[in-house]
mmCIF file as Biopython writes it, N, C-alpha, C and O atoms, coordinates in Angstrom:
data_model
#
loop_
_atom_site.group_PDB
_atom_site.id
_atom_site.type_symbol
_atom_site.label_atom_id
_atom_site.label_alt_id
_atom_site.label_comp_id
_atom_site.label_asym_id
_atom_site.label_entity_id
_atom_site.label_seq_id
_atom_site.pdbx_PDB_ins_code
_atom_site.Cartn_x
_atom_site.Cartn_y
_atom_site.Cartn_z
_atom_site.occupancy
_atom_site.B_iso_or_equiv
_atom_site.auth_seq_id
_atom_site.auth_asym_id
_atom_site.pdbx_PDB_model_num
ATOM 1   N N  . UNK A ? 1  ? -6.870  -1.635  12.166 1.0 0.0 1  A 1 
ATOM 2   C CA . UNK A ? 1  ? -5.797  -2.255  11.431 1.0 0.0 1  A 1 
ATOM 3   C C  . UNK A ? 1  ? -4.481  -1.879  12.079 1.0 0.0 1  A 1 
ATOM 4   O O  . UNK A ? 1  ? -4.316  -0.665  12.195 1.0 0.0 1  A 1 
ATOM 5   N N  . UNK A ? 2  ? -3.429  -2.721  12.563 1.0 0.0 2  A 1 
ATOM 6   C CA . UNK A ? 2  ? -2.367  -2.629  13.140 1.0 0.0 2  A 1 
ATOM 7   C C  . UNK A ? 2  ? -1.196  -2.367  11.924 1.0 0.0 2  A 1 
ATOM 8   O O  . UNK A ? 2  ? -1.001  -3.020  10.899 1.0 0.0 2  A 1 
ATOM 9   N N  . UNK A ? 3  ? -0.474  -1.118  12.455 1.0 0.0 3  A 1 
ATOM 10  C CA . UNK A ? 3  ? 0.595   -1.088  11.280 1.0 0.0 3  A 1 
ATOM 11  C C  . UNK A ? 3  ? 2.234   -1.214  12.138 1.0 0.0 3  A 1 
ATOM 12  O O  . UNK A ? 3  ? 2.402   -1.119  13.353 1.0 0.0 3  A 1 
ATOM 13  N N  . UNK A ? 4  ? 2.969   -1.377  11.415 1.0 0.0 4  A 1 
ATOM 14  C CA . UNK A ? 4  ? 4.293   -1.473  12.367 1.0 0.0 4  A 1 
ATOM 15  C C  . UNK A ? 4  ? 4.707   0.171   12.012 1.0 0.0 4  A 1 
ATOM 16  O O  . UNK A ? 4  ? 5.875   0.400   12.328 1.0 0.0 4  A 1 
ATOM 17  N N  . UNK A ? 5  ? 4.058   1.238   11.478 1.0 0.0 5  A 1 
ATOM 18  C CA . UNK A ? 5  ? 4.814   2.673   12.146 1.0 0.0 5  A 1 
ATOM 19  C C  . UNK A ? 5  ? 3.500   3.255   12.110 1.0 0.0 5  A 1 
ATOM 20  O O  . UNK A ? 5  ? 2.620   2.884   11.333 1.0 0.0 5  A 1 
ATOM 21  N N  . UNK A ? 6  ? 3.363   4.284   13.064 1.0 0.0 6  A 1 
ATOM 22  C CA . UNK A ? 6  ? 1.775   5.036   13.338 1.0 0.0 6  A 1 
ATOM 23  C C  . UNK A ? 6  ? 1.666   6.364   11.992 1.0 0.0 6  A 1 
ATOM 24  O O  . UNK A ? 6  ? 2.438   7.030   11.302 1.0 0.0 6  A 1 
ATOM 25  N N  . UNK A ? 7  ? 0.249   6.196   12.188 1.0 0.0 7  A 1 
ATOM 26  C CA . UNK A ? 7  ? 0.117   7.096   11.165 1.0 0.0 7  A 1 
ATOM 27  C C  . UNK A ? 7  ? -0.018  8.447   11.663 1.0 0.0 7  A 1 
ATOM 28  O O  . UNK A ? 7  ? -0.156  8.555   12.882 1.0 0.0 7  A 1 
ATOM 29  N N  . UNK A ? 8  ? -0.004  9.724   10.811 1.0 0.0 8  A 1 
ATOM 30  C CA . UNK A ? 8  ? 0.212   10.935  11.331 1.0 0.0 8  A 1 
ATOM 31  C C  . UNK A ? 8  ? -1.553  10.771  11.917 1.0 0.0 8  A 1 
ATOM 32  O O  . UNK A ? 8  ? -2.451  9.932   11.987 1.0 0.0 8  A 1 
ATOM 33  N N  . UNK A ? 9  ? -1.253  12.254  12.258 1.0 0.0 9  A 1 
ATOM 34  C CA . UNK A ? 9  ? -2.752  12.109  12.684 1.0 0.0 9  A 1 
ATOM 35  C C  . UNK A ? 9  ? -3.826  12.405  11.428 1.0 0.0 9  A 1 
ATOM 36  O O  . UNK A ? 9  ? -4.967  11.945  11.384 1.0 0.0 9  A 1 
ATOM 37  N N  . UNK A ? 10 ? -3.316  13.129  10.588 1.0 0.0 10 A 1 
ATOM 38  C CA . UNK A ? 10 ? -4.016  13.630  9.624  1.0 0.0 10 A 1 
ATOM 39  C C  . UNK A ? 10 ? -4.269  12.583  8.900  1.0 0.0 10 A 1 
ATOM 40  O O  . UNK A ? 10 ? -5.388  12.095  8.743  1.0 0.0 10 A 1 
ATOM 41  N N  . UNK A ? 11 ? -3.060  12.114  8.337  1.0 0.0 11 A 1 
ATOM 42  C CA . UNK A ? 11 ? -3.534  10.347  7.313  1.0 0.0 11 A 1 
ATOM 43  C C  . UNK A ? 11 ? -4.218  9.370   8.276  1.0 0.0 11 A 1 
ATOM 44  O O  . UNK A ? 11 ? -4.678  8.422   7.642  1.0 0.0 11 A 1 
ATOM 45  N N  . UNK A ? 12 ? -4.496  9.258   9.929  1.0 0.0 12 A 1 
ATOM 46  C CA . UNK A ? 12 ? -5.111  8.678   10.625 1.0 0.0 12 A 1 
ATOM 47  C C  . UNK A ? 12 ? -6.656  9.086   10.450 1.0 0.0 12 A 1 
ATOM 48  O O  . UNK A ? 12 ? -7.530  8.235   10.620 1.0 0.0 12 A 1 
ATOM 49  N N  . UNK A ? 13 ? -6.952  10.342  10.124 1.0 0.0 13 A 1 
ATOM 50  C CA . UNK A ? 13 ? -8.499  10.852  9.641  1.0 0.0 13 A 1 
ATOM 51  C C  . UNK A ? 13 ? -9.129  10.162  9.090  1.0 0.0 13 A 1 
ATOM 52  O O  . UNK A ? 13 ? -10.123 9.462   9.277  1.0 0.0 13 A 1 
ATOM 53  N N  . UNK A ? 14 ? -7.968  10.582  7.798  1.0 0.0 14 A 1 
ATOM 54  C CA . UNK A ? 14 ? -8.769  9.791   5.970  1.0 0.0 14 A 1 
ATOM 55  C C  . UNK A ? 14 ? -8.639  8.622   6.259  1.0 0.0 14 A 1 
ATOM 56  O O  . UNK A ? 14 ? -9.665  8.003   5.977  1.0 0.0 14 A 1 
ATOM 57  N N  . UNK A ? 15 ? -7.285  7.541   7.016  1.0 0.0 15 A 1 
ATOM 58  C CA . UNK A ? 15 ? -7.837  6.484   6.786  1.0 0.0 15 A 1 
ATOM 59  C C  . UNK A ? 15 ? -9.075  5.878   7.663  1.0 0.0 15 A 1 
ATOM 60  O O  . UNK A ? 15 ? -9.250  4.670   7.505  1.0 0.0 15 A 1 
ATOM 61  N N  . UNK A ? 16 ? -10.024 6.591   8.631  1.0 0.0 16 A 1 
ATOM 62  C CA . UNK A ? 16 ? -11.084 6.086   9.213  1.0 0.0 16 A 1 
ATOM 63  C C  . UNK A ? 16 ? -12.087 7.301   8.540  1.0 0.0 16 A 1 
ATOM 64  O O  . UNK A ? 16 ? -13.218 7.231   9.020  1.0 0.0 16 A 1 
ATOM 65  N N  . UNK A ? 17 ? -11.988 7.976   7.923  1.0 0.0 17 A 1 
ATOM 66  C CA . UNK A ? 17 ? -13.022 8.715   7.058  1.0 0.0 17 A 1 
ATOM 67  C C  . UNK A ? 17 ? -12.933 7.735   6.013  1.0 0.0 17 A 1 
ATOM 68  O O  . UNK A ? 17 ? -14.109 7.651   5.659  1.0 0.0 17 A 1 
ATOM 69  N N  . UNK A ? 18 ? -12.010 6.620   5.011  1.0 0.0 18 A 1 
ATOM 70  C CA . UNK A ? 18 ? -12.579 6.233   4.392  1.0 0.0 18 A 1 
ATOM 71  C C  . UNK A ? 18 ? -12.841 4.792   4.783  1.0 0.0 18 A 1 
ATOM 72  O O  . UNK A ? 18 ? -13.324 4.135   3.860  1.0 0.0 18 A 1 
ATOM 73  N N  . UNK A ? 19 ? -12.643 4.126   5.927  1.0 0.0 19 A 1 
ATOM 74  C CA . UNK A ? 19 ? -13.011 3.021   6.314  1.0 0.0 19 A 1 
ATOM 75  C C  . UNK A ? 19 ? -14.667 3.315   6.506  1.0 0.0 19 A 1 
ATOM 76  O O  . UNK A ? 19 ? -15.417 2.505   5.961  1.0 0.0 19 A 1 
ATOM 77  N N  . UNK A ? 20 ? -15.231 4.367   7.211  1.0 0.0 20 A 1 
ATOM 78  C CA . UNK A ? 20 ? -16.603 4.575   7.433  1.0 0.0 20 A 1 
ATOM 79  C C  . UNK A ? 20 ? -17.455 4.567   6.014  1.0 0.0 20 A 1 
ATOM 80  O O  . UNK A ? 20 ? -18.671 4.385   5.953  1.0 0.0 20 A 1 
ATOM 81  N N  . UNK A ? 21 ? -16.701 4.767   5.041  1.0 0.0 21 A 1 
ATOM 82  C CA . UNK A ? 21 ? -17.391 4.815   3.625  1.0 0.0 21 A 1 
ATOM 83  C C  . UNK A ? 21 ? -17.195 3.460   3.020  1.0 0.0 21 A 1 
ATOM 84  O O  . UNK A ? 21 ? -17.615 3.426   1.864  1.0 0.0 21 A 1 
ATOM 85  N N  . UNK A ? 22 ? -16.789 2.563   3.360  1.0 0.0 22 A 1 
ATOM 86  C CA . UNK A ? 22 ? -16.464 1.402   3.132  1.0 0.0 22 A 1 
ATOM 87  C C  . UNK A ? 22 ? -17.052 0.545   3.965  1.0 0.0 22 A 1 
ATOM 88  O O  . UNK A ? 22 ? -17.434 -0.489  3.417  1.0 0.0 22 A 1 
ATOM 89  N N  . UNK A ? 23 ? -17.299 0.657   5.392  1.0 0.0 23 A 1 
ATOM 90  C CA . UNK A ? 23 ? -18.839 -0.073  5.780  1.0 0.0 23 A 1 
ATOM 91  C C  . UNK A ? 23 ? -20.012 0.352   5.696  1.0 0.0 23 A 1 
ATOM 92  O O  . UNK A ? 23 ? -20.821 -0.546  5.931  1.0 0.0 23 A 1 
ATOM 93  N N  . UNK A ? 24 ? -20.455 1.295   5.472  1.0 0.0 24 A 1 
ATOM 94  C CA . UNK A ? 24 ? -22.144 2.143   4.539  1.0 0.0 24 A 1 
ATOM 95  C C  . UNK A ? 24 ? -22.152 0.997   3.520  1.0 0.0 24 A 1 
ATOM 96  O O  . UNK A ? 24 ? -22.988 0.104   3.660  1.0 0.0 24 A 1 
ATOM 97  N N  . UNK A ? 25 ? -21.227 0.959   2.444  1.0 0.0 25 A 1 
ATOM 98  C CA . UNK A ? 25 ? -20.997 0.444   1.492  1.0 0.0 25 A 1 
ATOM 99  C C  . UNK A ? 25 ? -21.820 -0.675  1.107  1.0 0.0 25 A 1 
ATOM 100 O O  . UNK A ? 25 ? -21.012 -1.602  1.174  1.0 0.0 25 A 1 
ATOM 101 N N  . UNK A ? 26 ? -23.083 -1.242  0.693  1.0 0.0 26 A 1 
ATOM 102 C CA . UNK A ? 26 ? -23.342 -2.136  0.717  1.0 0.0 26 A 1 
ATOM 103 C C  . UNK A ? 26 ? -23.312 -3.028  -0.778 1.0 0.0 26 A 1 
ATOM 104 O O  . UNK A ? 26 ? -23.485 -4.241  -0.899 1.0 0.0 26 A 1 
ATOM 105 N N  . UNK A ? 27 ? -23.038 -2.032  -1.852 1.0 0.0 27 A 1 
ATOM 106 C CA . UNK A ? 27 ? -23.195 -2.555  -3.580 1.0 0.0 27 A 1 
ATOM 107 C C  . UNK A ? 27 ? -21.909 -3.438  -3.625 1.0 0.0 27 A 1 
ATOM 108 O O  . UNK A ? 27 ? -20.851 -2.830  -3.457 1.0 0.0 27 A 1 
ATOM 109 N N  . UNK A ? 28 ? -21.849 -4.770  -3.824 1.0 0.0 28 A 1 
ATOM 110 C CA . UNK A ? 28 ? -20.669 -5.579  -4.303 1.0 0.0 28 A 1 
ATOM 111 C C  . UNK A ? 28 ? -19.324 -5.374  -4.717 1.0 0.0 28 A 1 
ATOM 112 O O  . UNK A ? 28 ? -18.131 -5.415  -4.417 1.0 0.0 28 A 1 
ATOM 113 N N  . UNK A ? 29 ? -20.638 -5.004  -6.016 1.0 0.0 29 A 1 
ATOM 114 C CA . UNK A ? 29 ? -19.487 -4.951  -7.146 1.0 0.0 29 A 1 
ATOM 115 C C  . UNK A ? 29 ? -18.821 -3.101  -7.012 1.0 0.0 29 A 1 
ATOM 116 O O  . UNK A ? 29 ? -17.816 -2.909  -7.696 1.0 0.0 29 A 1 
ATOM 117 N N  . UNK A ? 30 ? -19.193 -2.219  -6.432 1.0 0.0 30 A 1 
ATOM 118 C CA . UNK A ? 30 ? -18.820 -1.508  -5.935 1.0 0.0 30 A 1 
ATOM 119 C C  . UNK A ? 30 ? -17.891 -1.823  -4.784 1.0 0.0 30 A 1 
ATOM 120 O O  . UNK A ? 30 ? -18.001 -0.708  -4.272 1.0 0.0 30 A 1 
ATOM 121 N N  . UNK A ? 31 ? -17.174 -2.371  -4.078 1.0 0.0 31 A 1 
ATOM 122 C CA . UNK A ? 31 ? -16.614 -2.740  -3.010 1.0 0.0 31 A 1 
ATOM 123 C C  . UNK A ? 31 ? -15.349 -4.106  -3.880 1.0 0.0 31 A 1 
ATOM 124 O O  . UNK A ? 31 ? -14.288 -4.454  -3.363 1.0 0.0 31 A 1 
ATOM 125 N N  . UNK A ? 32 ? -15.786 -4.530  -4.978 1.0 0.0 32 A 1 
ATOM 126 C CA . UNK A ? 32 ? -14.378 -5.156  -5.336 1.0 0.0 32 A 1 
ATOM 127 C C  . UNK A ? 32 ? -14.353 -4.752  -6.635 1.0 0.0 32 A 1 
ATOM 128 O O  . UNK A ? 32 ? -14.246 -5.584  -7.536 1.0 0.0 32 A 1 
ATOM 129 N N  . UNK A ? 33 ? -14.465 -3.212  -6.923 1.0 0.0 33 A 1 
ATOM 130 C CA . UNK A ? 33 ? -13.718 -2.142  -7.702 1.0 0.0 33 A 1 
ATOM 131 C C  . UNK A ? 33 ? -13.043 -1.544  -6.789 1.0 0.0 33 A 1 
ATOM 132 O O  . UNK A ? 33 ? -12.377 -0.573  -7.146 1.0 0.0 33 A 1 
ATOM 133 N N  . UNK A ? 34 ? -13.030 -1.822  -5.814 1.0 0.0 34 A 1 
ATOM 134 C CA . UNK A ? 34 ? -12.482 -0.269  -4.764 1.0 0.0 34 A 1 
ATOM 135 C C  . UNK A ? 34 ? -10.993 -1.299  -4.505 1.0 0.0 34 A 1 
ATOM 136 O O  . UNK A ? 34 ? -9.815  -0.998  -4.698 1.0 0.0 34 A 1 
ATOM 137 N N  . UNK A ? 35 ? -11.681 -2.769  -3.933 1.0 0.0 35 A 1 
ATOM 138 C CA . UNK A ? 35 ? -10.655 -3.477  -3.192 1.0 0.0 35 A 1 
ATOM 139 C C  . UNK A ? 35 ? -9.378  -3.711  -4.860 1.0 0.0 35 A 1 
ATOM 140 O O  . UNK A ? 35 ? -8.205  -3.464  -4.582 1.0 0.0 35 A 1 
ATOM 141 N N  . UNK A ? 36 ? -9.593  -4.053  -6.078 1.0 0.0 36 A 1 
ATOM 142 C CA . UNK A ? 36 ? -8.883  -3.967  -6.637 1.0 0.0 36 A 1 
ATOM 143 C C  . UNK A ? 36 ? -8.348  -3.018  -7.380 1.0 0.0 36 A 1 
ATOM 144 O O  . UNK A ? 36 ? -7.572  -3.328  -8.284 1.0 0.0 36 A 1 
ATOM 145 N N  . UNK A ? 37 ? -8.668  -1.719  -7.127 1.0 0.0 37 A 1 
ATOM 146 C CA . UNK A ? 37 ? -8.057  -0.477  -6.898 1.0 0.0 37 A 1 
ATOM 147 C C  . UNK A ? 37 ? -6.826  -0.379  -5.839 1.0 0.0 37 A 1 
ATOM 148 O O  . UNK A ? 37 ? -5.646  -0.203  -6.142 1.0 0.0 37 A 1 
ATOM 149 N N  . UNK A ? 38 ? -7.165  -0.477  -5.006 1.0 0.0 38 A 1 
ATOM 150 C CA . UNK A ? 38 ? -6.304  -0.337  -3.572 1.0 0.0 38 A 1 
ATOM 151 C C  . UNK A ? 38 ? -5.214  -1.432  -4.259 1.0 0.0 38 A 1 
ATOM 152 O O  . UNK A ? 38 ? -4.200  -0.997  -4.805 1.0 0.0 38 A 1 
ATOM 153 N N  . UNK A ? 39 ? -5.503  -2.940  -4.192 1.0 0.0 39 A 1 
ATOM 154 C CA . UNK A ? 39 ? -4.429  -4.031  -4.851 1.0 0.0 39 A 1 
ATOM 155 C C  . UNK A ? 39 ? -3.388  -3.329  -5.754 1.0 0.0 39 A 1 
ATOM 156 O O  . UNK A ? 39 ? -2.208  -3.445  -5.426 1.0 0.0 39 A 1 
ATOM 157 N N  . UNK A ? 40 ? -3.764  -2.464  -7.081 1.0 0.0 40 A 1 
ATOM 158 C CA . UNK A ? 40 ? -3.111  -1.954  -7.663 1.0 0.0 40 A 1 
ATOM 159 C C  . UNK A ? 40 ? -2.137  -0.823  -6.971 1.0 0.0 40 A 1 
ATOM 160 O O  . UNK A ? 40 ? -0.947  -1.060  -6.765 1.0 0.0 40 A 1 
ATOM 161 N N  . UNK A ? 41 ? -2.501  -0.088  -6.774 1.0 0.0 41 A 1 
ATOM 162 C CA . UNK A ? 41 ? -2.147  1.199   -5.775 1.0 0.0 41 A 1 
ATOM 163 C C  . UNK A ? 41 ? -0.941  0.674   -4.711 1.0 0.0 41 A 1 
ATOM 164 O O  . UNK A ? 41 ? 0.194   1.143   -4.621 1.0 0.0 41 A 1 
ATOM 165 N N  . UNK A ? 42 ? -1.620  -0.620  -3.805 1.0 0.0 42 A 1 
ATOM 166 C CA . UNK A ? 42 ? -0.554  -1.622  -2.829 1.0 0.0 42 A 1 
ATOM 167 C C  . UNK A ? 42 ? 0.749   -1.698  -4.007 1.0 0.0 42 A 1 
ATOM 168 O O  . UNK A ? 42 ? 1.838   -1.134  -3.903 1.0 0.0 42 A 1 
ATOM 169 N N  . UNK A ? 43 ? 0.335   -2.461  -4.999 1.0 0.0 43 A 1 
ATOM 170 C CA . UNK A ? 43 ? 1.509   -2.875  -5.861 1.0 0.0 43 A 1 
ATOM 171 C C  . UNK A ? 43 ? 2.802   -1.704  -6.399 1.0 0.0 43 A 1 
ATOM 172 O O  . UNK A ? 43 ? 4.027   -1.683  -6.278 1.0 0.0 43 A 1 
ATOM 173 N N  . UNK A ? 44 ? 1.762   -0.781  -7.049 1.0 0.0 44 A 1 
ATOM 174 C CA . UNK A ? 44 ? 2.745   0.091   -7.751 1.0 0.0 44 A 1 
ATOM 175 C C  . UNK A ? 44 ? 3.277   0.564   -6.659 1.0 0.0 44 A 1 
ATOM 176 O O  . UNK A ? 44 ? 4.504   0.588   -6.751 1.0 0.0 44 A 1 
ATOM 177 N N  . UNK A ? 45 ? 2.763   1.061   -5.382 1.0 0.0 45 A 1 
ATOM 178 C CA . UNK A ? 45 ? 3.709   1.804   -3.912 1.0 0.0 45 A 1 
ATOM 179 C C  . UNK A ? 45 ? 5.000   0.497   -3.626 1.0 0.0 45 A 1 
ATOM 180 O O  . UNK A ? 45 ? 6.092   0.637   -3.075 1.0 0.0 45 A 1 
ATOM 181 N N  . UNK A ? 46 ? 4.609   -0.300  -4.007 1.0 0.0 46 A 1 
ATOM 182 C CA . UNK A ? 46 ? 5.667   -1.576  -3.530 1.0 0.0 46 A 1 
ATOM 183 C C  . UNK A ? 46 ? 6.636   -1.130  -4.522 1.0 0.0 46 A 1 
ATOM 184 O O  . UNK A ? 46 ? 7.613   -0.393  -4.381 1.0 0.0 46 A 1 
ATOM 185 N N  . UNK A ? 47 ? 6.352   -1.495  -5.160 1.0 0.0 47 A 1 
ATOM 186 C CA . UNK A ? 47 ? 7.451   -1.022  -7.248 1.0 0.0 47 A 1 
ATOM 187 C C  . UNK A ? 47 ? 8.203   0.180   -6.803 1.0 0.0 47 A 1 
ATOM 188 O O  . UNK A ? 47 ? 9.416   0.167   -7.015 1.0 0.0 47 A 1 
ATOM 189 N N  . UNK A ? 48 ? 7.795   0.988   -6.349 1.0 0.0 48 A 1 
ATOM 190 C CA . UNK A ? 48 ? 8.215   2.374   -6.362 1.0 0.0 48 A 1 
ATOM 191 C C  . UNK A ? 48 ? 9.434   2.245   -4.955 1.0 0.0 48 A 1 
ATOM 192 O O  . UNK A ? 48 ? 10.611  2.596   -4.870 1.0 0.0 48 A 1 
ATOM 193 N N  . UNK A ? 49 ? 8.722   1.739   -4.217 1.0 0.0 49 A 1 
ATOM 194 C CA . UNK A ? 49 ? 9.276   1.424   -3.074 1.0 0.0 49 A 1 
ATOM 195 C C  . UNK A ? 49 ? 11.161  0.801   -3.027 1.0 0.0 49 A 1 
ATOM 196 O O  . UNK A ? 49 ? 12.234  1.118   -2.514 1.0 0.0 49 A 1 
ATOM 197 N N  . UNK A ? 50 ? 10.465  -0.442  -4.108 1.0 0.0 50 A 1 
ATOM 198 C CA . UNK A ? 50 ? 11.704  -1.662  -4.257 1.0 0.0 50 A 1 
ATOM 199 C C  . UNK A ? 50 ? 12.699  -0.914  -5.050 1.0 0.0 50 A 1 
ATOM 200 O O  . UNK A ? 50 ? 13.825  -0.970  -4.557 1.0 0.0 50 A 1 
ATOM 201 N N  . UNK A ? 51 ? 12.557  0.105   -6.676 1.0 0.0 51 A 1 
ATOM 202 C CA . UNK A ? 51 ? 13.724  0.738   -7.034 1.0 0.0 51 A 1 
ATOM 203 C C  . UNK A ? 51 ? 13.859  1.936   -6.132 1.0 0.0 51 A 1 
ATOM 204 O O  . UNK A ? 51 ? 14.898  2.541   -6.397 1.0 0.0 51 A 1 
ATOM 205 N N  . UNK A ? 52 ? 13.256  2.416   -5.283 1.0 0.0 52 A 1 
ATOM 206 C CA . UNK A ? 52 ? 14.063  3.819   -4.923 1.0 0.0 52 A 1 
ATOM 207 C C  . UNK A ? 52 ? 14.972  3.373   -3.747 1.0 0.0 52 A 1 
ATOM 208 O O  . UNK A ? 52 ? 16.065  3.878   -3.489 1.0 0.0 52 A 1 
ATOM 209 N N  . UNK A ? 53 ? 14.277  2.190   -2.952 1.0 0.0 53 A 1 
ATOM 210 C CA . UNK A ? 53 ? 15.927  1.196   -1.880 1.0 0.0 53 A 1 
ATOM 211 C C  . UNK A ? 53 ? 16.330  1.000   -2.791 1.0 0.0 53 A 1 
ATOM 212 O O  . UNK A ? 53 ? 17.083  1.970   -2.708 1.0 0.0 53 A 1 
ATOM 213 N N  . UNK A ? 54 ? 16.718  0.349   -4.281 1.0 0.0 54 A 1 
ATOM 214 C CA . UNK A ? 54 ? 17.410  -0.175  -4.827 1.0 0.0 54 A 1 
ATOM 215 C C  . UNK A ? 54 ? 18.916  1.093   -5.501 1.0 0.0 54 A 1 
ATOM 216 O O  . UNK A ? 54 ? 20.139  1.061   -5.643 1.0 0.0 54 A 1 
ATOM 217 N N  . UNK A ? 55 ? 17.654  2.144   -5.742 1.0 0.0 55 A 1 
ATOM 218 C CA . UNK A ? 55 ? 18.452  3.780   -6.170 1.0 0.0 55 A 1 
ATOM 219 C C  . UNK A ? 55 ? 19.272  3.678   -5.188 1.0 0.0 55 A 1 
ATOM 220 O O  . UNK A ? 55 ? 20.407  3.361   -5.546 1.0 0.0 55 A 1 
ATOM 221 N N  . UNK A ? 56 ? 19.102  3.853   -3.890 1.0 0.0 56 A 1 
ATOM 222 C CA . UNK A ? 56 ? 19.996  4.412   -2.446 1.0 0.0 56 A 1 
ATOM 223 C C  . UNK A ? 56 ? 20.739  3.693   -2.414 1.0 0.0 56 A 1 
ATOM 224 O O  . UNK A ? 56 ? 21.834  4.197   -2.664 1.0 0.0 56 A 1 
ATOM 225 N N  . UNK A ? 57 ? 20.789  2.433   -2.183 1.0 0.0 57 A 1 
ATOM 226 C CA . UNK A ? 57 ? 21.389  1.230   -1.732 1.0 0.0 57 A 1 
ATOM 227 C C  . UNK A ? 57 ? 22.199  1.030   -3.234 1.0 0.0 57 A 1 
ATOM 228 O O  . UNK A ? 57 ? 22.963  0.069   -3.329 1.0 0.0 57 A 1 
ATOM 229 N N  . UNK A ? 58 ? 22.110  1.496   -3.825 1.0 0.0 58 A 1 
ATOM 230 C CA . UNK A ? 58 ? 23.289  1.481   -5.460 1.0 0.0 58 A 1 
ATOM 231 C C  . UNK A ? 58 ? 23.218  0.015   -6.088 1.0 0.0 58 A 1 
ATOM 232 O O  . UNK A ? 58 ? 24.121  -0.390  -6.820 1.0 0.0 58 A 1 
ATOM 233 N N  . UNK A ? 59 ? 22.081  -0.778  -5.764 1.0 0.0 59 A 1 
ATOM 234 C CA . UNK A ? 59 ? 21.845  -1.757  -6.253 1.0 0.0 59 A 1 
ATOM 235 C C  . UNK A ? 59 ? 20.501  -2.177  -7.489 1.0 0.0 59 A 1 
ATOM 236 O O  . UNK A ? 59 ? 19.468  -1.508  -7.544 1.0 0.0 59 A 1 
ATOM 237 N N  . UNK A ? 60 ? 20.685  -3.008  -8.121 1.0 0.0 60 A 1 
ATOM 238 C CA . UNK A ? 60 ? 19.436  -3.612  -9.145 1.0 0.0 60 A 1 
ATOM 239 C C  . UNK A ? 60 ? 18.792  -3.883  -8.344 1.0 0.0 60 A 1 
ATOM 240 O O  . UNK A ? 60 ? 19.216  -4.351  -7.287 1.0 0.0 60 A 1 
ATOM 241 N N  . UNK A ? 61 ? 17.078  -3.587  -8.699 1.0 0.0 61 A 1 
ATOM 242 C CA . UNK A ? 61 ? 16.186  -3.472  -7.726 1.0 0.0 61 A 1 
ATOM 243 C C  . UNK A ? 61 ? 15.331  -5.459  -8.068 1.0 0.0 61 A 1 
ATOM 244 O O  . UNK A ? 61 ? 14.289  -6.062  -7.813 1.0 0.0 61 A 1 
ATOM 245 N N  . UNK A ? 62 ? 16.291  -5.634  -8.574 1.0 0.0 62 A 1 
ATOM 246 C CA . UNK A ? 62 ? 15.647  -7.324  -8.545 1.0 0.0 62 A 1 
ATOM 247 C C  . UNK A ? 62 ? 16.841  -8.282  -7.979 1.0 0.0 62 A 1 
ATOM 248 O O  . UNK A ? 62 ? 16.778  -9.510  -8.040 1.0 0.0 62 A 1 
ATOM 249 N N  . UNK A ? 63 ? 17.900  -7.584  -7.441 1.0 0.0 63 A 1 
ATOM 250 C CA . UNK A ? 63 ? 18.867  -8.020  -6.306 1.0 0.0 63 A 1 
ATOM 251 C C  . UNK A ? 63 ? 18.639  -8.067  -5.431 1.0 0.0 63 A 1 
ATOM 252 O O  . UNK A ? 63 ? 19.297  -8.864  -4.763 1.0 0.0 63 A 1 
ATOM 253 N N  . UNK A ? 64 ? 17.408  -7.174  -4.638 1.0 0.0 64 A 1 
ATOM 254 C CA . UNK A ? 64 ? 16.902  -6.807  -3.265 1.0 0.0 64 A 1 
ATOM 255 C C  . UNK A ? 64 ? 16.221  -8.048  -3.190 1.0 0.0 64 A 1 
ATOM 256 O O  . UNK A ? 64 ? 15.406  -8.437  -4.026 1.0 0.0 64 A 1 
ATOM 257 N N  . UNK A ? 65 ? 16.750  -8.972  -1.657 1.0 0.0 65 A 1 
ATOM 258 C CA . UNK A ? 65 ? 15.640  -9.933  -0.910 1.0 0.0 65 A 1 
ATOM 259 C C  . UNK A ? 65 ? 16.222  -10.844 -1.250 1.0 0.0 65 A 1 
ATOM 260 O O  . UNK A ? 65 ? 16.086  -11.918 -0.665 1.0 0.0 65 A 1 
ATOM 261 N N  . UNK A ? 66 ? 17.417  -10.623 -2.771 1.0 0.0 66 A 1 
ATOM 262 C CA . UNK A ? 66 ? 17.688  -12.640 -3.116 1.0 0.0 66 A 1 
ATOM 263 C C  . UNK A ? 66 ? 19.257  -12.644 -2.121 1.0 0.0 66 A 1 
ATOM 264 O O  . UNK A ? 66 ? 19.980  -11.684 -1.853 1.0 0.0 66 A 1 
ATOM 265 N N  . UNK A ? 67 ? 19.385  -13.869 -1.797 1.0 0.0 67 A 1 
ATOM 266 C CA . UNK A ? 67 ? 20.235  -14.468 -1.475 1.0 0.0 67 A 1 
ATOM 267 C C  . UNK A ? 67 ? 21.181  -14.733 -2.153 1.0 0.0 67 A 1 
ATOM 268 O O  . UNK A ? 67 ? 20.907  -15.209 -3.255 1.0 0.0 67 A 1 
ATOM 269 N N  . UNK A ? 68 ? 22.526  -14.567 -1.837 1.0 0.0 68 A 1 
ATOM 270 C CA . UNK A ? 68 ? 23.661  -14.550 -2.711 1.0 0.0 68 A 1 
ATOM 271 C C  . UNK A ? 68 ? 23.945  -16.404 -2.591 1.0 0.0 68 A 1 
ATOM 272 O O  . UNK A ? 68 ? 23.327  -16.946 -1.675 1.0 0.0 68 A 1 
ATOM 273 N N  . UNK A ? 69 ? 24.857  -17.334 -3.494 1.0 0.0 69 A 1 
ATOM 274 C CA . UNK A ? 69 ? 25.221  -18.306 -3.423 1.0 0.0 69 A 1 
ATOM 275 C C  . UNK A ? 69 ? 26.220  -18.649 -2.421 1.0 0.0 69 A 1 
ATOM 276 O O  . UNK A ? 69 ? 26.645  -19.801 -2.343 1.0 0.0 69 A 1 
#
């Protein structure tokens, strides 16, 4: 998986220690509990993400991305 900043080496481990547990993987419905786990997890890191630029940047975090008139 290509990211635009490298990972340390250590979070480079876990994330191919848990990619290897994720192709073993063969139960379904085990595999889209995991994938909509992660979805959630993606989201709230986004949330967290969007007010703490919004904290720094001294702006409402639903100002970020829109276009002014």
């Amino acid at each position: 998986m290509a990211s635009s900043s490298p990972l340390s080496l250590s979070r480079g481990f876990i994330v191919e220690q848990y990619s290897r547990v994720i192709d073993r993987c063969q139960d379904v419905e085990e595999l889209r509990s995991l994938a909509k786990l992660l979805l959630k997890v993606w989201r709230q890191q986004a949330d967290f993400n969007e007010h703490y630029g919004a904290q720094m940047l001294q702006v409402r975090p639903t100002d970020m991305g829109q276009s002014t008139p």
